[in-house]
ZAMARGU-4260 file (C-alpha; in steps of 0.2 Angstrom, whole numbers, plus 5000, padded with zeros to 4 digits):
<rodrens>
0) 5029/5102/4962 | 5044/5089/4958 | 5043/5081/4976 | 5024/5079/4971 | 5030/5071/4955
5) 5043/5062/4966 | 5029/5055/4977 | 5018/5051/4962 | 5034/5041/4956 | 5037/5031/4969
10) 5019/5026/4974 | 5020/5021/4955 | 5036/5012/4957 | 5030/5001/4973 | 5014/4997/4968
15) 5023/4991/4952 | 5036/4981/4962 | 5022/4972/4973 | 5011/4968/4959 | 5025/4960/4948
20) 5031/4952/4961 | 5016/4943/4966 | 5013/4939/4947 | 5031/4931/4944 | 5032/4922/4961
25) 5016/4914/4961 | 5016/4904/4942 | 5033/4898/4950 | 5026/4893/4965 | 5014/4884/4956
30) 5028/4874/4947 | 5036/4867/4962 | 5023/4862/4972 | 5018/4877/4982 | 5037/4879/4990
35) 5052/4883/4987 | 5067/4887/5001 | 5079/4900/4997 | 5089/4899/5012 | 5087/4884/5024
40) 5079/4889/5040 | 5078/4908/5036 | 5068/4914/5023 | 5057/4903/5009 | 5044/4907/4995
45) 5027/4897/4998 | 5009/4900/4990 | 4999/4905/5002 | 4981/4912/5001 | 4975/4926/5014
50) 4957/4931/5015 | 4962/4939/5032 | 4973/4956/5038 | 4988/4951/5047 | 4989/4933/5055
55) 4972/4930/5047 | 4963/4944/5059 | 4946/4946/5052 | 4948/4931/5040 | 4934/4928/5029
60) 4926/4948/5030 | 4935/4955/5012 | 4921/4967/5013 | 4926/4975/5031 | 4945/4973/5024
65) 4944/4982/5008 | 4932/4997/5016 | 4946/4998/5031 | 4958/4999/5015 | 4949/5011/5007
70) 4945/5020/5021 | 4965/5022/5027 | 4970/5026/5009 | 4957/5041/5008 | 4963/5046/5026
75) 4983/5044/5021 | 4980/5055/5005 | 4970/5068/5010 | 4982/5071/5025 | 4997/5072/5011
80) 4988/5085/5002 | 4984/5096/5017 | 5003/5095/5023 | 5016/5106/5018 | 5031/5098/5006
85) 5044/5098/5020 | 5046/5083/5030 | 5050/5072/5015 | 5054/5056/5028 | 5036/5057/5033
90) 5027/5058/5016 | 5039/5047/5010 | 5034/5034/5024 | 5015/5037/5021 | 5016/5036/5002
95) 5026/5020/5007 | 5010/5014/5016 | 4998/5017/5003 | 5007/5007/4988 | 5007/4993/5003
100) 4989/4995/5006 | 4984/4999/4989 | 4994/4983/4983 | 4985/4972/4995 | 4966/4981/4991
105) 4970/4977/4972 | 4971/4958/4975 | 4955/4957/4987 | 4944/4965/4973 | 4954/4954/4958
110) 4956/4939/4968 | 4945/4941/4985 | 4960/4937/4994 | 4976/4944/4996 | 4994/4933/4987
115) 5007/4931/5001 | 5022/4922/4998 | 5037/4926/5009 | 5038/4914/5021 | 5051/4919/5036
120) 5055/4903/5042 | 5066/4910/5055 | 5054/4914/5065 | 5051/4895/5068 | 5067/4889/5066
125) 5074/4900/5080 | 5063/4907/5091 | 5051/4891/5091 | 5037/4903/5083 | 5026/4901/5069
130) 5023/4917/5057 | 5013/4922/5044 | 5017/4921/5025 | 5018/4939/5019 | 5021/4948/5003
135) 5029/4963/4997 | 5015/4974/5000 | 5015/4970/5019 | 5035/4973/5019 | 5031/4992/5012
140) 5018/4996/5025 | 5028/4989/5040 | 5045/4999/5031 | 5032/5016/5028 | 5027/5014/5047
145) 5046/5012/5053 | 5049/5028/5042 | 5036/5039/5050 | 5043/5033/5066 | 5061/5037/5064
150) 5054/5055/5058 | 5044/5056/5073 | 5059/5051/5086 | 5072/5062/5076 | 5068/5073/5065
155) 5053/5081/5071 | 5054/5098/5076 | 5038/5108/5083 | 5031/5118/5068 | 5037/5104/5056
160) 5020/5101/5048 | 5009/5115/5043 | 4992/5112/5037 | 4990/5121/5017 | 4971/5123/5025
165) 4975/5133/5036 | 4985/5145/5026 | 4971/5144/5014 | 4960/5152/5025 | 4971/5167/5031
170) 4973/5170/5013 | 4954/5171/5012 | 4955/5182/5026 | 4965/5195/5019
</rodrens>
């Protein structure tokens, strides 16, 4: 029960993080001019407006966008309350992604885009490639997805990850 109310708390948490950050940063960005460099040639704030996934994919389809959302945070959930408590790495990585996504899906239904504003200039300036402007939604998924992958190359064990369902049913059985 407390690493449900520790799950519940840090959804809560990053979801809160995202949301104030893209309302802090982007009344400031308005106020000077759109950009604003924090370290030259690294990293920089800039208003930018995303009616696409990643790079713009799908750009200009927030209905397709917000059903994939909704769609990948049902899936997420559910497979969090079928799974046993154990591998906290795991849950902690998937609850990670869903305050990402969930972060992103609350600005496509408020705005019908989604509010990006870290600019990672370095990208550019040293390996003579543009990137996107993300925000801090995107930095959770992609930091919820390394999480689940670290678990997967060192921590998982067979018979790690039991399915409640499953135990549900033999205990029906009995």
């Amino acid at each position: 029960m407390i690493a449900i109310l520790l799950e519940v708390g840090l959804f809560a948490l990053l979801l809160f993080i995202d949301l104030f950050s893209k309302g802090m940063i982007m009344p400031f960005l308005d106020t000077v001019g759109g950009h604003y460099t924090l370290i030259d040639g690294v990293l920089g704030l800039e208003w930018a407006i995303n009616d696409g996934a990643s790079f713009n994919f799908l750009s200009g389809h927030q209905g397709l966008l917000m059903a994939i959302s909704i769609i990948v945070i049902i899936v997420l959930f559910v497979g969090l309350v079928l799974t046993d408590e154990k591998p906290r790495l795991l849950r902690y990585g998937v609850v990670t992604i869903i305050a990402g996504a969930m972060g992103n899906l609350i600005d496509r239904i408020a705005f019908d885009y989604v509010r990006d504003f870290i600019d990672y200039t370095f990208f550019q300036t040293w390996f003579n490639v543009p990137f996107a402007v993300g925000n801090i939604a995107d930095i959770f998924c992609l930091v919820g997805v390394l999480m689940i992958l670290i678990y997967l190359l060192f921590e998982y064990r067979e018979g790690d990850i039991s399915w409640r369902h499953k135990r549900l049913l033999l205990w029906r059985k009995k």
